[in-house]
N, C-alpha and C positions, 0 to 999 in steps of 0.2 A: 584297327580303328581306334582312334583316342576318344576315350568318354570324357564328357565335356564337364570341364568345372564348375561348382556349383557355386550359387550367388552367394556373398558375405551376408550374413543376417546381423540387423542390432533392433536389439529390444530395446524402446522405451519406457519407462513407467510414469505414468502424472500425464491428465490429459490435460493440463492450462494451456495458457498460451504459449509458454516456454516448451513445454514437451508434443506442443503441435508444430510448431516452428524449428522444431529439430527433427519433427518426422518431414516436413519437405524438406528441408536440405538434405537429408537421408536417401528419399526415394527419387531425388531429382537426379543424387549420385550413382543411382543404380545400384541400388541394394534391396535385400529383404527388407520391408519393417514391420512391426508388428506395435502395437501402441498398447498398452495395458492401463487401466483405471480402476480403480478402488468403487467407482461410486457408477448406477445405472444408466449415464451416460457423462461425454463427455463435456467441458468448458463451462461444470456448472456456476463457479464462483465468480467466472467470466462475465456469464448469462445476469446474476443478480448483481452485480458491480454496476453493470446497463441499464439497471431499472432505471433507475432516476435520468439516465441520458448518459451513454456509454462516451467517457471523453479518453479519446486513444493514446493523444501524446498532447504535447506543448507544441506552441510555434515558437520562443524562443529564439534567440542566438544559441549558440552551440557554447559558447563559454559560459554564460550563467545555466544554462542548460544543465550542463555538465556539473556545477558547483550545486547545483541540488539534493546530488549523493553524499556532501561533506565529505567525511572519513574514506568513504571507499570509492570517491572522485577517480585516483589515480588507477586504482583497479577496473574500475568500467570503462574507461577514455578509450582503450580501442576497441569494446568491443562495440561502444556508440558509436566511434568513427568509424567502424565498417558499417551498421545501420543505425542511426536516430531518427530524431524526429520525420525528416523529410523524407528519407529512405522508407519509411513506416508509413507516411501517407500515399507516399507511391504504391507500395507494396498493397496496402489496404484498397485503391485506385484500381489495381491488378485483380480483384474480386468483383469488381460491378460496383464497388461503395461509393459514393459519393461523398464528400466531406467537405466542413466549411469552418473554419476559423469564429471561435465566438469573442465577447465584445473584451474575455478575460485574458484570452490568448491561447487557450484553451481547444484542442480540437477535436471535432464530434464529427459522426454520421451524419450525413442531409437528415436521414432517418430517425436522429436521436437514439437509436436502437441498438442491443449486440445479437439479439437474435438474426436478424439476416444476416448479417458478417458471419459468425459462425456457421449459419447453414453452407452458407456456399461454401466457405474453407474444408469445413469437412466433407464438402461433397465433392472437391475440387484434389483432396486426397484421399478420400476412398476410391477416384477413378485413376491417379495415380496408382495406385496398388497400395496403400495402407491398409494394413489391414489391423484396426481396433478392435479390442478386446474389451468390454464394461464387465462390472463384477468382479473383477480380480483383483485382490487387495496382496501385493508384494509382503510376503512373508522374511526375505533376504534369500540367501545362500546353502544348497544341500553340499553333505562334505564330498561330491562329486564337480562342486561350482555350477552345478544349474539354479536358473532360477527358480525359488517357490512361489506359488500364489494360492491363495484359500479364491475359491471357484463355488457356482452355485451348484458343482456338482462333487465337491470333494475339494482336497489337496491335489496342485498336479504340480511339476518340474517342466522347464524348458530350458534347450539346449540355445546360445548365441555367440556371434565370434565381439559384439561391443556391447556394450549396457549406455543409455540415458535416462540419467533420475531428475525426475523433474517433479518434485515431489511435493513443492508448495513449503510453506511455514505451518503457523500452527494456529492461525486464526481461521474463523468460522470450520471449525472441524465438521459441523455436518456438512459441508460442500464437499467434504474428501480432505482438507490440509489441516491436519491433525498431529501431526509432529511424532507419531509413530516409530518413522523415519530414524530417529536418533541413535537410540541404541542397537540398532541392523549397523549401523555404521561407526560409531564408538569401539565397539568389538572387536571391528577389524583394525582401527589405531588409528580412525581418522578423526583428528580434530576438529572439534563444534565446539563454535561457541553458543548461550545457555540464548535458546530462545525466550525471547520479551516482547510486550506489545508497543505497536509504532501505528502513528496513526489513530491516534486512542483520545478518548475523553477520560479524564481525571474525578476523581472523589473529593468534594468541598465537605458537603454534611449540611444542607441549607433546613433553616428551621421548617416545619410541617405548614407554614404558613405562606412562605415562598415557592415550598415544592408545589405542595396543593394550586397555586394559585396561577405559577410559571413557569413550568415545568412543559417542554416542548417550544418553548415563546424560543422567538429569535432578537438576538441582540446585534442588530444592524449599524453600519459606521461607529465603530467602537476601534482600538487602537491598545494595545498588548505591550507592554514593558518587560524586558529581564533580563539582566544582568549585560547591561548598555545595547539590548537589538529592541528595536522599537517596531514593529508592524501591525497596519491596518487591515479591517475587513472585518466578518461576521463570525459569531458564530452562536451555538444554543447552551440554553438551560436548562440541565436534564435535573430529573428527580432529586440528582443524589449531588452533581458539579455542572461539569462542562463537558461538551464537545463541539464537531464541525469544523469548518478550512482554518481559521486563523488559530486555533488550536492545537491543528497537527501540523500547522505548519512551525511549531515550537515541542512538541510532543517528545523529541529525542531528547531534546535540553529538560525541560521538565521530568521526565524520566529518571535521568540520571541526576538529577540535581535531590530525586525524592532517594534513590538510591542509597547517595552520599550522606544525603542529611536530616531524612524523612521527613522532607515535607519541600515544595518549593513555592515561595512568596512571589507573586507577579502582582504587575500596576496595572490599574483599569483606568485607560480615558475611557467615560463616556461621551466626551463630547471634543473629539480630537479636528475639528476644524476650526477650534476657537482657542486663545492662548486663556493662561489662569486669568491674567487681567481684565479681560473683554468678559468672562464667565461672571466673574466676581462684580463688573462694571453692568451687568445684565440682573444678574441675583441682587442688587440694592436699586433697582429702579422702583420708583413707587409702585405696587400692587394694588392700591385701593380698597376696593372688597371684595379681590381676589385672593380664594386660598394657596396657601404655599401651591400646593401639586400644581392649580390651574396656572402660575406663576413660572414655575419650573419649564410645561410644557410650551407656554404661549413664548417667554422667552429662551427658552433654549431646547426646547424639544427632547426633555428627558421626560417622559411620561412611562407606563406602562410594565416592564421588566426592568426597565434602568432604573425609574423611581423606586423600585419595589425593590432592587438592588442595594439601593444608597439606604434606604431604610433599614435594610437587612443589616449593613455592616458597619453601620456607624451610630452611637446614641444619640437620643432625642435631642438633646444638650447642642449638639456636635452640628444636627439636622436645623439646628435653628441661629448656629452662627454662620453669618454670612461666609466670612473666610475657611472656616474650617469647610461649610459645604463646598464651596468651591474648590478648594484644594482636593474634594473628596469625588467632585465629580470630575476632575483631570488626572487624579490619582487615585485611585478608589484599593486599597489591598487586598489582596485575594490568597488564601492559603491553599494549594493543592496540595492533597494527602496521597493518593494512591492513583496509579492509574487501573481500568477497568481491565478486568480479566482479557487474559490473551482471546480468547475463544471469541471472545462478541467485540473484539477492532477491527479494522479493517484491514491490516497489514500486519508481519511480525519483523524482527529484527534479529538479529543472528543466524545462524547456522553454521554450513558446513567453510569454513576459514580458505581464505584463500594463499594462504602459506602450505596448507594443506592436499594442491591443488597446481599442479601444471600451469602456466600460458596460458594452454590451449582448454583446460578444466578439466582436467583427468586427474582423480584422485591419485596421490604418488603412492600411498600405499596396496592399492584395487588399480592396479595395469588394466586398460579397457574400459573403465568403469570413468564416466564423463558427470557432470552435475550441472545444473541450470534454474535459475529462475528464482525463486522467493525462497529456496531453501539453502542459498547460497547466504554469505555473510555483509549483506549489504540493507539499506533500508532509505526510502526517498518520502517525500509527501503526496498528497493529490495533487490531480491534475495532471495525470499522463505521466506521469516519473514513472511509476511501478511498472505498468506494461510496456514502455519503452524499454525497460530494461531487462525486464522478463523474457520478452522479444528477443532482442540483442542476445542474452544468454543464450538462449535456445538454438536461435541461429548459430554462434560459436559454437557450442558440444557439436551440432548436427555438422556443421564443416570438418570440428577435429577431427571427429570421430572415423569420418570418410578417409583421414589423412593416416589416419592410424591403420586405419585395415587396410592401408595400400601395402603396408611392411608389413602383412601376418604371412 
């Protein structure tokens, strides 16, 4: 009588999206899984990303699509062309979710929501056979090669024939991505590059009289300059600088430009539907015994944070010649100092290098050993970039992976 072979097991770690999306390709292949988490349940930073209206991907073309990654465009291209955007709304479709195209291009739940996605995904792999582990925070490797995890009942080890780490970046570390991670991995000789924040708001240093007074305000149809990219949209004024879309969607440039030079200078339109001429031709129309501000707002509708802007960073002198204001309200300078700690962005940038890393995302130096998601070496804006490709990732480790234990 021949005893029957026993099923290939691979252990995930990292319950996001990337490491949920690798345990269905896993379990669809017929295999053990096991999913491991650091934190009390799983897809928290998923769950709070949703608050505000969970937007899943882009509707795009697939070429600017793709040109969203910059740098590591040529690295992602297949793993989006096996799932992107539309793949991902399908897939998402495949749960019961509904979803609808909004007015930005942008695509959400009928529901606004990540909590039902989530529910049903994990309920739709725990009947699969997943079996999820909370509380278990991956310790690395015993010199027998099992896994360790710190448990709420001790230290334990587990034995598996593949590993997926899907282990997040290093922002909002209480969700679980914490950057931990790094040195379990440096140790063994794999190249990381130094995590940094992406997706960030920046440090101005505004006097106690603009934070006080604008601090949270939105700066609506406004228009961003630097170093010859010009784009429109919103974004706020926090206590200390800036944050919000039109911000991170320049965040890497500014980043690296503060890196290089400490500090990166950008241009402020406030009023980027109007050319300087037509601004300047509006700011010398008779006023009467209207004051400047009423002036301002009635003709060009900079009142509120933008007035309290142009006051901020130009002298009285400057606020009272017509040319100079208006060159100040199409151009306004801005000097960013720092961007805000990794921990409180939204997204990080770096990780594990993809020189580092197989094709298929199998560490060269850790045989079996796969990587996915936010802790890999890439970094996109809002608006559906990051979990499209987090996605994407997740589903490659969970296919190689399969592919690899077909040869153990």
């Amino acid at each position: 009588m021949t005893t029957p072979t026993s099923r290939k097991s691979v252990a995930i770690i990292g319950g996001g999206p990337a490491g949920l999306m690798a345990a269905e390709m896993l379990i669809q292949g017929g295999v053990e899984v096991d999913l491991y988490d650091a934190m009390p349940s799983v897809g928290r930073k998923f769950l709070l990303a949703g608050v505000g209206g969970l937007n899943i991907t882009h509707s795009e073309a697939a070429a600017p699509f793709l040109a969203r990654y910059c740098q590591r465009s040529a690295e992602l291209q297949p793993l989006l062309a096996a799932f992107g955007n539309e793949a991902l709304q399908e897939w998402v479709h495949g749960l019961g979710v509904e979803t609808f195209v909004g007015s930005s291009g942008r695509v959400f739940p009928k529901e606004m929501k990540a909590a039902p996605l989530l529910r049903a995904w994990i309920s739709r792999l725990r009947a699969s056979g997943v079996k999820i582990h909370v509380r278990h925070r991956w310790l690395g490797w015993d010199d027998a090669g099992l896994l360790r995890f710190d448990t709420p009942d001790g230290e334990i080890s587990r034995n598996c024939d593949a590993t997926v780490l899907a282990l997040g970046g290093a922002s909002w570390a209480k969700l679980g991505s914490d950057g931990k991670w790094q040195p379990l991995l440096s140790e063994r000789g794999v190249d990381i590059a130094p995590l940094e924040p992406a997706n960030c708001g920046f440090d101005i240093g505004w006097s106690d009289h603009l934070s006080e007074r604008f601090a949270g305000s939105p700066l609506k149809a406004v228009a961003i300059e630097f170093k010859g990219q010009r784009k429109q949209g919103e974004f706020v004024l926090t206590k200390g600088g800036v944050e919000g879309s039109l911000i991170y969607t320049f965040a890497a440039a500014f980043r690296d430009e503060i890196k290089a030079n400490g500090s990166a200078d950008i241009l402020l339109d406030l009023a980027p539907g109007k050319s300087l001429e037509r601004v300047l031709e509006d700011l010398k129309r008779p006023r009467g015994a209207d004051s400047m501000a009423s002036h301002l707002r009635r003709k060009l509708g900079i009142e509120g944070v933008k007035a309290g802007l142009l006051r901020e960073e130009i002298s009285r002198d400057d606020f009272n010649d017509m040319d100079k204001l208006a060159a100040a309200i199409k151009s306004l300078p801005l000097k960013l100092l720092a961007p805000r700690p990794i921990d409180e962005v939204i997204s990080s940038a770096g990780g594990v290098k993809f020189a580092a890393m197989t094709p298929e995302l199998m560490l060269e130096k850790i045989p079996g050993v796969f990587c996915a998601g936010e802790m890999l070496d890439w970094e996109a804006p809002t608006g559906g970039y990051l979990i499209t490709a987090c996605m994407a990732s997740g589903r490659k480790s969970g296919l190689s992976a399969l592919e690899w234990l077909k040869n153990l």
